[in-house]
C-alpha positions, 0 to 999 in steps of 0.5 A: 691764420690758425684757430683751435677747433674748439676755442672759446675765445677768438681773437684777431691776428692783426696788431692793433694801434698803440695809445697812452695809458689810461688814467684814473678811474674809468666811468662806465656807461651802458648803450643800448640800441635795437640789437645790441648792448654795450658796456663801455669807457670809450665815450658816447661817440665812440660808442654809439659808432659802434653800436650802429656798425654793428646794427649794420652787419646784423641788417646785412645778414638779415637782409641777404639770409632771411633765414638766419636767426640773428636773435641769439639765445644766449646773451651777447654784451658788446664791451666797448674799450677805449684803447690798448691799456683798457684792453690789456687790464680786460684781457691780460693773458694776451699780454702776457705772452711772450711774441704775442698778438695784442688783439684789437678784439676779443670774443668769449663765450661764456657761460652766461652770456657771450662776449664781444671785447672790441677797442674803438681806437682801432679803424678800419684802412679803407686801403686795405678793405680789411675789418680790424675785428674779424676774428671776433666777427667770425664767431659772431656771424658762426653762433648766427648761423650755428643757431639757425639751424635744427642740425649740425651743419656742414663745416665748410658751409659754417666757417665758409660762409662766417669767413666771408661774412667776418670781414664786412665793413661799414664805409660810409652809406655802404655796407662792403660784404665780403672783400677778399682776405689776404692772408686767406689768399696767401695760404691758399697759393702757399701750398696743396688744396684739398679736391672739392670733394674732399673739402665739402667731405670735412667734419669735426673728426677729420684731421684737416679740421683737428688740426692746427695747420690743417684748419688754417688751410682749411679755414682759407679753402671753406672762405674761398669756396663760399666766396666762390659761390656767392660772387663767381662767374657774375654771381650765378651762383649766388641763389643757390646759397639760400638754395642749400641752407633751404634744403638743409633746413628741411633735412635733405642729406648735405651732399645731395642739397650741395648737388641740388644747390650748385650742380655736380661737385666735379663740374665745379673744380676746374671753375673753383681752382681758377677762381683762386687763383685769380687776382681780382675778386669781387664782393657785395655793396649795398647802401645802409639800412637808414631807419637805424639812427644813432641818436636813438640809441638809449644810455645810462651810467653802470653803477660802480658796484653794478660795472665792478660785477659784470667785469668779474664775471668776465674775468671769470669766464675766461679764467682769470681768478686774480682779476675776478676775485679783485672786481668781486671785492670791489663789487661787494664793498660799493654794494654788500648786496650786489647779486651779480657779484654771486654771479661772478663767484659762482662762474668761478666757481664752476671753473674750479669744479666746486658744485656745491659751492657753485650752486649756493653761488647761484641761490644767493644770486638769485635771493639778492636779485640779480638781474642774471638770466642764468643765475636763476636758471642755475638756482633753479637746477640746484634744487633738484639736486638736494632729493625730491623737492617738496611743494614749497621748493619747487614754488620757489623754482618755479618762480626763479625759472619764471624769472630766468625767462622774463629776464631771457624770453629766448633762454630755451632750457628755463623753458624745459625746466619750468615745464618739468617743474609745473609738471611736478606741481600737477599743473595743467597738461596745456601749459606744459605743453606750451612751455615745451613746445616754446623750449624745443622751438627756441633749441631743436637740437639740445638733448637736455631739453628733450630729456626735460620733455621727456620727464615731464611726459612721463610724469603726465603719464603720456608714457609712449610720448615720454619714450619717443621724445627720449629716443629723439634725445639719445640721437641729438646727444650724438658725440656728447658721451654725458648726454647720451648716457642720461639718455639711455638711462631715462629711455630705460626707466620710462615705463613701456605704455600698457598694450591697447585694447 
C-alpha cells in the first residue's frame, strides 16, 4: 500500500460498499462524547456507534501506552456520513479520479483542526479482522504518538507502531488490537527486506521513506517489526515497548534505548526474519472499557448556517474552492452574521497565499464570534503585522488570545502568544511565566514557541534567559529553513546581558 511522505489526507485503500444516493436535504447533528465529537447525517444510532468504537480505541492505547498524550493539541472533529453520495459530495477529488479508490475514510489535517471523514455504512468483515478505516486510523494513532513525545521520533517506531494500532477492531465486548494486515504481508514476501539495522536506521531523507514504493515496503517492515516486538515469541518482548518510548522520552540517543530496550539489533534478525515469514500471527484481546455507555453521549441539532460553515472550512482545507465558496454562501444567506463562515474564507484564503485578505478573513471572525480557536489565534497575530501595536491593540489581542485558549486550554501557541502580549503590556513577570511554562509544556518541541518566549524574556529584560531560550529555538527549527532563520535573526538581535560584577 503506498502513502506520500508528507500527505495531509490519508485515505483507505479498500473499496468501500455502494448504496443509494441520498435524497433531499441533509440534517446535521452534533454528538459529543468523553473524547470526541461528531458532525453527522447518518442517524443517532449509527452515530453513537461510532463514537463509542472510537472511545474504545482511544481506551486501548491509553490503557496499553500510559505515556501516550491521547488528548491532541489541535481540534479533531469526527464527521460521520451515511453512505457513498454523502462521502462523494465530502470529498469528490476521489471521485474524480479516473480508476480511483472510493474511500470508506478520509482524514485531513487542517489548519484549524483535524479531520476524521468516515461512512457508517462500512462494516467491518469479522472474517477478515481488517478495520474498514485503517488509513484513517494510522494517522490518527500517528498525531497520538507524534504528540507525545518532546522530540522527532524514530520512524520505524512511529509508523510501525501506528501501523499495528491502525488496524483495531471493536467486536463485540472485545477489543482486537493488532490482527495482521494482509497487504503488509504481501508486500513483505513479494520482494527484498531491508536488514534490521538498515531499517531502524531509516529517517525522513532516506530514500526508502521519499519514495513511493520505498515507503510502501517500508511501511509494511515498520508494522512488522513492531508486530514482532509486541506479540513475538509469546510477547517477551512486549515490556520493552514501553521500555524504548521511556528512554526516548528521557533523551537517551535511538540506538542505544533500542539496544537497552530489546537487546543487539543482529541477535534480532534471524527471530524477525522468520517471524515474517510465519503464517499464523498473533494480537491482542482485551474486554471493553464498560464505564463508556452510549447513551451518555450528549447531541443537538447543528444549525443550517452553523453546519453550512464548518463544511466549507473543510472544503476549504482540502482545497476545494468551488464547494467552499458555495457552502459559505449558503452560510451567510441563513446567518449574515455567521463568524465561522469568515473562517472558512480565510482558509481559503491562506491557500491562495492572500495575507492580508486572510488576516481581515480572521479579524471579522473573531469580531462576529466565531467560535474557532484558531480564528482568534490568527486575529491576534495579525495585529502585529501592521507596526507596533499601541495599548488599545494589544487589549484587543489579549482579549482575543484569551478567548482562542478558553475555546482550546490545549492550544500551545495562544499560550506563547498571550505571554508576548502581556509582556508588551507590562504585565506581571508571574503571569508571564506561567503562560510560558503552559506553552512550552503543551508543544516542547515547536520553535515559534520558543522564539515567543524568547521575545518576551528580552522584553522582561532577562537577556541571558532570552538568548538560551533562542538558541534552544534555533535547534528545534532543525529542517525547517523559515523557522531557523527567524531564529538566528532573533538570537542576533537580543542583547548580550551586561558582564556581572
Amino acid at each position: 500500500m503506498k502513502r506520500a511522505a508528507a500527505a495531509a489526507i490519508a485515505v483507505l485503500t479498500l473499496l468501500a460498499l455502494t448504496s443509494a444516493p441520498a435524497r433531499g436535504a441533509d440534517t446535521w447533528t452534533e454528538m459529543k462524547s468523553a473524547h470526541f465529537t461528531a458532525w453527522s447525517n447518518a442517524g443517532d444510532r449509527s452515530t453513537r456507534d461510532l463514537l463509542w468504537q472510537l472511545e474504545q480505541i482511544r481506551f486501548a492505547v491509553a490503557t496499553l501506552w500510559p505515556w501516550a498524550r491521547t488528548d491532541l493539541a489541535k481540534p479533531m472533529l469526527v464527521i460521520a456520513v451515511k453512505d457513498e453520495q454523502a462521502m462523494k459530495a465530502l470529498a469528490p477529488g476521489y471521485w474524480e479520479r479516473k480508476g480511483g479508490v472510493h474511500p470508506a475514510s478520509v482524514w485531513l489535517s487542517g489548519a484549524d483542526q483535524s479531520y476524521m471523514a468516515i461512512r457508517t455504512d462500512a462494516q467491518n468483515d469479522d472474517n477478515l479482522l481488517i478495520n474498514p478505516n485503517t488509513s484513517t486510523y494510522f494517522s490518527y494513532v500517528h498525531l497520538i504518538l507524534t504528540s507525545s513525545f518532546g522530540r522527532e521520533l524514530p520512524l520505524w517506531f512511529s509508523r510501525g507502531l501506528a501501523g499495528v494500532l491502525s488496524n483495531t477492531i471493536v467486536h463485540g465486548n472485545e477489543i482486537l488490537l493488532g490482527p495482521p494486515i494482509p497487504w503488509h504481508l504481501e508486500t513483505l514476501r513479494s520482494g527484498a527486506r531491508l536488514h534490521l539495522r538498515e531499517l531502524i536506521s531509516v529517517t525522513p531523507s532516506s530514500r526508502e521513506y521519499t519514495q513511493d514504493s520505498g515507503l510502501g515496503r517500508f511501511d509494511a517492515q515498520a508494522w512488522a517489526l513492531v508486530h514482532f516486538l509486541m506479540f513475538g515469541n509469546n510477547a517477551a518482548r512486549k515490556a520493552g515497548v514501553n521500555k524504548f518510548a521511556a528512554l526516548l522520552n528521557s533523551g537517551k540517543d535511538p540506538d542505544s534505548a533500542f539496544v537497552a530496550a530489546f537487546g543487539k539489533v543482529e541477535d534480532l534478525e534471524a527471530d524477525f526474519s522468520r517471524y515474517i515469514d510465519r503464517s499464523i500471527y498473533s494480537y491482542k484481546q482485551f474486554v471493553i472499557d464498560r464505564q463508556t455507555k452510549r447513551e451518555q453521549f450528549t447531541s443537538r441539532p447543528i444549525p443550517p448556517a452553523e453546519s453550512a460553515a464548518g463544511r466549507a472550512t473543510f472544503h476549504a482545507s482540502m482545497g476545494r474552492a468551488a464547494e467552499a465558496r458555495a457552502l459559505i454562501d449558503e452560510a451567510r444567506k441563513a446567518d449574515p452574521n455567521s463568524g465561522n463562515s469568515y473562517v472558512a474564507e480565510a482558509v481559503l484564503l491562506q491557500r491562495e497565499q492572500k495575507k492580508a485578505e486572510a488576516d481581515a478573513a480572521f479579524l471579522k471572525a473573531a469580531s462576529l464570534g466565531s467560535t474557532n480557536a484558531h480564528a482568534y489565534y490568527r486575529a491576534a497575530m495579525s495585529m502585529w503585522s501592521s507596526g507596533r501595536p499601541d495599548a488599545a491593540a494589544l487589549q484587543q489581542m489579549d482579549a482575543y488570545l484569551s478567548r482562542s485558549t478558553e475555546l482550546n486550554p490545549l492550544f500551545a501557541l495562544s499560550y506563547g502568544a498571550l505571554a508576548e502580549v502581556r509582556a508588551a503590556l507590562k504585565k506581571p513577570s508571574d503571569d508571564i511565566m506561567t503562560l510560558l511554562t503552559k506553552a512550552i509544556a503543551l508543544d516542547p518541541v515547536d520553535p515559534w514557541i520558543r522564539m515567543m518566549a524568547a521575545r518576551s524574556l528580552w522584553r522582561l529584560d532577562q537577556l541571558e534567559d532570552a538568548r538560551k531560550v533562542a538558541r534552544v529555538a534555533v535547534t528545534l527549527a532543525a529542517d525547517d529553513a523559515n523557522a531557523k532563520a527567524q531564529a538566528e535573526q532573533l538570537l542576533a538581535r537580543i542583547p548580550e546581558p551586561p558582564p556581572k560584577r
